[in-house]
Biopython code that builds the backbone (N, CA, C, O; Angstrom):
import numpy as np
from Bio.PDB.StructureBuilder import StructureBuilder

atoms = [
    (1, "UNK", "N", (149.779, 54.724, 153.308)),
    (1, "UNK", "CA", (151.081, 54.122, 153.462)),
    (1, "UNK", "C", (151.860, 54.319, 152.162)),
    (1, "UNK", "O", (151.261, 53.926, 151.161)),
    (2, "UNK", "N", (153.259, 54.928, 151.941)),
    (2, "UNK", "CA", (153.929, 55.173, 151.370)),
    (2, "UNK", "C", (155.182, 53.860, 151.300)),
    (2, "UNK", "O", (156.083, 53.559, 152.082)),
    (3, "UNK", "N", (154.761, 53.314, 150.044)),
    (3, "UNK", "CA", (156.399, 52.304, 149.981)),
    (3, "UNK", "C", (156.847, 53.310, 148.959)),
    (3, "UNK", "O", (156.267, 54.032, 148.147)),
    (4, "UNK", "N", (158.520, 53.014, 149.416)),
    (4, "UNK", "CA", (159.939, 53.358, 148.656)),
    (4, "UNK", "C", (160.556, 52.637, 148.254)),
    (4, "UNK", "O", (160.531, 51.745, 149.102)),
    (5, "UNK", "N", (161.412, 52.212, 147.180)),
    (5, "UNK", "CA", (162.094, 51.264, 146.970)),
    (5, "UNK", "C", (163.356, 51.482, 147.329)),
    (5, "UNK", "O", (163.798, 52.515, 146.825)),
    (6, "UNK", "N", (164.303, 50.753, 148.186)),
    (6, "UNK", "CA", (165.760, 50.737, 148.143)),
    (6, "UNK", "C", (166.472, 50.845, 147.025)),
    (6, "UNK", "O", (166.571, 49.882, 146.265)),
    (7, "UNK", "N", (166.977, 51.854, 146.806)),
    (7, "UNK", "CA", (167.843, 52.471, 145.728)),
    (7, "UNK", "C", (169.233, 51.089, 145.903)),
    (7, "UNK", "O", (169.314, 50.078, 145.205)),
    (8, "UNK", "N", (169.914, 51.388, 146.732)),
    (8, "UNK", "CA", (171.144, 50.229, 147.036)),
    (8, "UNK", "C", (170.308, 48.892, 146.190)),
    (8, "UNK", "O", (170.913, 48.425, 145.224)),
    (9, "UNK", "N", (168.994, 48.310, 146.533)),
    (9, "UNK", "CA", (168.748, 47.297, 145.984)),
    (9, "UNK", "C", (168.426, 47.510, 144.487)),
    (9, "UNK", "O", (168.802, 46.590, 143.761)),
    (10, "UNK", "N", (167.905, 48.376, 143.986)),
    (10, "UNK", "CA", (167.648, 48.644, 142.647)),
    (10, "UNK", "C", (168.642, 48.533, 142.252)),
    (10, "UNK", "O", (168.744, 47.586, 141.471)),
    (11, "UNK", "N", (169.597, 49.137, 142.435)),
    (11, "UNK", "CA", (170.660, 49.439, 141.966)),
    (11, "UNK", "C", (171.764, 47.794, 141.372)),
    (11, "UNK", "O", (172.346, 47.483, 140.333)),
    (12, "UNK", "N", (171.543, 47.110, 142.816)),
    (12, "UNK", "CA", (171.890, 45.660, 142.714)),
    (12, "UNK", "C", (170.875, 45.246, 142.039)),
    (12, "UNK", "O", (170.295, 46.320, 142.201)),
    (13, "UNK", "N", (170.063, 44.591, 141.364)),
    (13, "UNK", "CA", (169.307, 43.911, 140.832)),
    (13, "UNK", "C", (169.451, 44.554, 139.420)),
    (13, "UNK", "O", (169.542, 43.757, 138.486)),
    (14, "UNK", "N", (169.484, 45.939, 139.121)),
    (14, "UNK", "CA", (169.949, 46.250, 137.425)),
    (14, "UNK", "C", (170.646, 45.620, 136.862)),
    (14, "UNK", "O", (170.343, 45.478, 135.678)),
    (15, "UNK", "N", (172.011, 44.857, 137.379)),
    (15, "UNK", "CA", (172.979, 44.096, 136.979)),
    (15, "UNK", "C", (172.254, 43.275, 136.521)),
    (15, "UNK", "O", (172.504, 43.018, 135.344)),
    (16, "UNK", "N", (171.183, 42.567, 137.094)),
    (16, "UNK", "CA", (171.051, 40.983, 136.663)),
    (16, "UNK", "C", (170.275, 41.072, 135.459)),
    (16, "UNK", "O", (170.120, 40.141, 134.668)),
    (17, "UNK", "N", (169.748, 42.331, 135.338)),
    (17, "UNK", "CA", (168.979, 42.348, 133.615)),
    (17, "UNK", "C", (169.461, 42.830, 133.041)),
    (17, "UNK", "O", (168.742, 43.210, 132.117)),
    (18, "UNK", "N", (170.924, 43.299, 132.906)),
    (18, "UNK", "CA", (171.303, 44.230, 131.676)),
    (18, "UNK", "C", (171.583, 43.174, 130.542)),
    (18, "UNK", "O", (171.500, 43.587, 129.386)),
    (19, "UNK", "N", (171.962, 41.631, 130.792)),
    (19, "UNK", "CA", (171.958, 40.994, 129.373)),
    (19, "UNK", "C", (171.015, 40.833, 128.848)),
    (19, "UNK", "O", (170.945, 40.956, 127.625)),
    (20, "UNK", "N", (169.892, 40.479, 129.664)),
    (20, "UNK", "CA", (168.652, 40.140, 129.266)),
    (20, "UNK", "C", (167.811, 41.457, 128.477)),
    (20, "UNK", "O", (167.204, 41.574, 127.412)),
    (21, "UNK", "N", (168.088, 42.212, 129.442)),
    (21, "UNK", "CA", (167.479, 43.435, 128.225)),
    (21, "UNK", "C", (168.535, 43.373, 126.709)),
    (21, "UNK", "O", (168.155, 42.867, 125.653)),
    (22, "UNK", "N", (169.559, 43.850, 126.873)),
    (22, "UNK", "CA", (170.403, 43.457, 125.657)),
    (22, "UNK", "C", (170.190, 42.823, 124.636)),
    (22, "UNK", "O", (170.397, 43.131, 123.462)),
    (23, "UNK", "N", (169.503, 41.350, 125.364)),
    (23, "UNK", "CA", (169.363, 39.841, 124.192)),
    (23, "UNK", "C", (167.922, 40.747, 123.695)),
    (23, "UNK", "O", (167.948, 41.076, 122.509)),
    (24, "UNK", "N", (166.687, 41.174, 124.482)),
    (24, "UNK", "CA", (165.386, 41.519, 124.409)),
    (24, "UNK", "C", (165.509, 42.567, 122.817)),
    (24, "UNK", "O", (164.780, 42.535, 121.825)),
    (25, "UNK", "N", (166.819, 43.495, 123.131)),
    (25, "UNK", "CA", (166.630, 44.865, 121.584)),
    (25, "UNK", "C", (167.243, 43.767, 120.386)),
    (25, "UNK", "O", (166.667, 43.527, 119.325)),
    (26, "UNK", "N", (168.689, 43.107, 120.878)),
    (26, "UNK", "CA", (168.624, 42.538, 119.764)),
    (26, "UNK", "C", (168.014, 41.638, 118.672)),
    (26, "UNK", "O", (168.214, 41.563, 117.460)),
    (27, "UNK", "N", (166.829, 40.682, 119.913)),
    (27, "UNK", "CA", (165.763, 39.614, 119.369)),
    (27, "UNK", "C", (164.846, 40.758, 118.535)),
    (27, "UNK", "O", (164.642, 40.486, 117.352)),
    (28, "UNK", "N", (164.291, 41.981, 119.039)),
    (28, "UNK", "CA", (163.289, 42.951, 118.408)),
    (28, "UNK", "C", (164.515, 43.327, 117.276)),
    (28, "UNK", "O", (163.999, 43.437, 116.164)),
    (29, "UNK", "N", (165.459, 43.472, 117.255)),
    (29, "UNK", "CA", (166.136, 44.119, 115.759)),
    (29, "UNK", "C", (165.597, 43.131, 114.479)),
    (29, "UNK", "O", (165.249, 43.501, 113.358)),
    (30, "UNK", "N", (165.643, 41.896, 114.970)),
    (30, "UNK", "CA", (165.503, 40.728, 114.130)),
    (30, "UNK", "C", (164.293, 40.834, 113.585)),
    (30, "UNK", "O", (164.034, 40.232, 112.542)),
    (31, "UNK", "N", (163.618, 41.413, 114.051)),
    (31, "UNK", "CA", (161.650, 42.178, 112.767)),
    (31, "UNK", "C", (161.614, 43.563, 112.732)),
    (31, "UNK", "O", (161.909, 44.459, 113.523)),
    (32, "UNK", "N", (161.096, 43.492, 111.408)),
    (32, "UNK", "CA", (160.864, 44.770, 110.598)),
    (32, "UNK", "C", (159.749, 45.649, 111.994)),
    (32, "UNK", "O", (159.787, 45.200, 113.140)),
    (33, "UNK", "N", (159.167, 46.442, 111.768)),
    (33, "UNK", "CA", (158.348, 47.172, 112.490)),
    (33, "UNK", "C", (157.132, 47.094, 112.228)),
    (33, "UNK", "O", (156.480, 47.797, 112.999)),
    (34, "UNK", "N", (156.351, 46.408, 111.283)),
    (34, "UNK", "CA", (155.203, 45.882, 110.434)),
    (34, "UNK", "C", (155.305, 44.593, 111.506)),
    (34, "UNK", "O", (154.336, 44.377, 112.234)),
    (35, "UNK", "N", (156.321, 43.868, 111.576)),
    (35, "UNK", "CA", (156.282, 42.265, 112.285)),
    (35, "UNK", "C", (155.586, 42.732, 113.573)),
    (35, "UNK", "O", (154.583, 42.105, 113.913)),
    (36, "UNK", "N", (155.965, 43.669, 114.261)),
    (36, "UNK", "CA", (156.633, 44.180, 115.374)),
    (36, "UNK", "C", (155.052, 44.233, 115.437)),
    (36, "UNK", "O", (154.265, 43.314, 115.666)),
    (37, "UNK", "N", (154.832, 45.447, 115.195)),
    (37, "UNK", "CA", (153.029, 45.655, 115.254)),
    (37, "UNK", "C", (152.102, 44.191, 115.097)),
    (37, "UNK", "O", (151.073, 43.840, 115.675)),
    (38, "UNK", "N", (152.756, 43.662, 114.287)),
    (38, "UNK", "CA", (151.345, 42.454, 114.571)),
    (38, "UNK", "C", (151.721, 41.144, 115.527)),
    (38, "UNK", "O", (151.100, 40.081, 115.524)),
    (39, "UNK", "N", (152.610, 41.390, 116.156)),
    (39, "UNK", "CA", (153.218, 40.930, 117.202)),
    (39, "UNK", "C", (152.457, 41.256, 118.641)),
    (39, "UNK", "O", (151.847, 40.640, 119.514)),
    (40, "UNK", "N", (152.841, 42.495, 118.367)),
    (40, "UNK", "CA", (151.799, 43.514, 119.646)),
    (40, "UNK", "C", (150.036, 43.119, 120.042)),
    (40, "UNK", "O", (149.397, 42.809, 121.048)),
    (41, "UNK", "N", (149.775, 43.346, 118.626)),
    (41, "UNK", "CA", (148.431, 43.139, 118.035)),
    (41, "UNK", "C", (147.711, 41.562, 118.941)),
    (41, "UNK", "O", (146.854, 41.334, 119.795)),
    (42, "UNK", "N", (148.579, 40.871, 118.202)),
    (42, "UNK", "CA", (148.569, 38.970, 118.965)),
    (42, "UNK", "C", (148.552, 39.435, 120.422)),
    (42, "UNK", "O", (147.595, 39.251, 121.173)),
    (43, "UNK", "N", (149.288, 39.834, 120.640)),
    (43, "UNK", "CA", (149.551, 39.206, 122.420)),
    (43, "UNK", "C", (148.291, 40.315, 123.008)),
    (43, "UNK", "O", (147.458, 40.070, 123.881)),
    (44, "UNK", "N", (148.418, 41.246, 122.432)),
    (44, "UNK", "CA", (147.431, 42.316, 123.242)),
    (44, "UNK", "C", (145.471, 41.317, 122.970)),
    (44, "UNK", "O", (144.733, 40.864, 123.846)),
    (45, "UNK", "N", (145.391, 41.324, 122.353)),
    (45, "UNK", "CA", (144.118, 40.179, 121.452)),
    (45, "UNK", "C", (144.351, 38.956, 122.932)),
    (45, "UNK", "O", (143.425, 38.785, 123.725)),
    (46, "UNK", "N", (145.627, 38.258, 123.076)),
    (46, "UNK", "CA", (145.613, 37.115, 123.828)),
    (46, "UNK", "C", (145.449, 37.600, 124.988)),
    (46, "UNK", "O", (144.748, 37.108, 125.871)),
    (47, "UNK", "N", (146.077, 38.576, 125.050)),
    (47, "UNK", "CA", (145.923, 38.987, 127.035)),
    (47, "UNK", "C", (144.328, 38.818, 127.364)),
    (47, "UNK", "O", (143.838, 38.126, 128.257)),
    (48, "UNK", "N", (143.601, 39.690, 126.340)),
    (48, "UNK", "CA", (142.618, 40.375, 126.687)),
    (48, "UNK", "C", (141.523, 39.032, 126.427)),
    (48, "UNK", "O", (140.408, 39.357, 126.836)),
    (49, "UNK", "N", (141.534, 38.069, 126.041)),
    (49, "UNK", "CA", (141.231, 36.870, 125.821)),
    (49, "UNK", "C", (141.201, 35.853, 127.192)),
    (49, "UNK", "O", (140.236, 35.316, 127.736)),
    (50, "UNK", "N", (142.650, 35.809, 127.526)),
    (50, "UNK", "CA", (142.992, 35.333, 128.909)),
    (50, "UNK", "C", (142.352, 36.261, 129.983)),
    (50, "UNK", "O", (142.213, 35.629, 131.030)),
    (51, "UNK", "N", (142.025, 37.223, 130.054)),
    (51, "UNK", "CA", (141.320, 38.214, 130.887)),
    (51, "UNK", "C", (140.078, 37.467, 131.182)),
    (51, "UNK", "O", (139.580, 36.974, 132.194)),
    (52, "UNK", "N", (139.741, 37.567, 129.866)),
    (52, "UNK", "CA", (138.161, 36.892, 129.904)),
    (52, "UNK", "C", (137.655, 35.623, 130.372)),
    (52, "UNK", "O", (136.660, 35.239, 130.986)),
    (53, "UNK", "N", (138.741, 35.082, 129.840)),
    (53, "UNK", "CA", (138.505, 33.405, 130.353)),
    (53, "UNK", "C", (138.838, 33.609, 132.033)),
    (53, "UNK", "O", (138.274, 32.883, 132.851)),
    (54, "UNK", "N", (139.332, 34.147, 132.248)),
    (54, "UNK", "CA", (139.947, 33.919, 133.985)),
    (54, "UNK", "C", (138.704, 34.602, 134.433)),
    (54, "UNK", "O", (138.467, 34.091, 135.528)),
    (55, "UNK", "N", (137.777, 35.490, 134.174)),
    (55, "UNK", "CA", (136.947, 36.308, 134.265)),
    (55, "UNK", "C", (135.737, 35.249, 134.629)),
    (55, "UNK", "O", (135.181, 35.298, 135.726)),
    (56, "UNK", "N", (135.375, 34.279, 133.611)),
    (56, "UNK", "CA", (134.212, 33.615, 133.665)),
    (56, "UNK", "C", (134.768, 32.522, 134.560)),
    (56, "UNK", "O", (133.958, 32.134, 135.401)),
    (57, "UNK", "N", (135.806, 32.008, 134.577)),
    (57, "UNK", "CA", (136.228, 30.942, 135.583)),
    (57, "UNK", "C", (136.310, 30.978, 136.790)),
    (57, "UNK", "O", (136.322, 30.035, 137.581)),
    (58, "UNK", "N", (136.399, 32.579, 137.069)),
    (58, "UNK", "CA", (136.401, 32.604, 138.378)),
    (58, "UNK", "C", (134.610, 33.329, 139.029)),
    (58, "UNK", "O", (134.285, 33.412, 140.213)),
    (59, "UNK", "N", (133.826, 33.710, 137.919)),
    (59, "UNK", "CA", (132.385, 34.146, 138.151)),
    (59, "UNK", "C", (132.368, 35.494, 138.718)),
    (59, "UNK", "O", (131.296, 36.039, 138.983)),
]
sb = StructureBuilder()
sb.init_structure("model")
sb.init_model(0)
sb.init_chain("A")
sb.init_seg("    ")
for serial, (resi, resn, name, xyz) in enumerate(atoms, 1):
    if name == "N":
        sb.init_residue(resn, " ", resi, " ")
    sb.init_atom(name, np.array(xyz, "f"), 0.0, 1.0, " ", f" {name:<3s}", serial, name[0])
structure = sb.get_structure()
């Protein structure tokens, strides 16, 4: 089975994130690229953390 996405709807729904992406580059302008990386670092460490725990919780 092949899904497609409605272009007409993509198309409508881009609108509703273009500020939000916007606010998203300008919040990332606000750290150096050193921040940026250990930013990454954290959440990637937490995901993979939360992985685990959901992992043993669920057996």
């Amino acid at each position: 089975m092949l899904v497609e996405p409605d272009q007409a709807k993509v198309a409508e729904l881009a609108g509703y994130f273009e500020g939000w992406t916007q606010d998203i580059v300008e919040a990332c302008e606000e750290f150096s690229t050193d921040e940026l990386r250990t930013m990454h670092r954290f959440l990637s460490v937490m995901s993979e953390r939360r992985r685990a725990a959901a992992a043993r919780l669920t057996g």
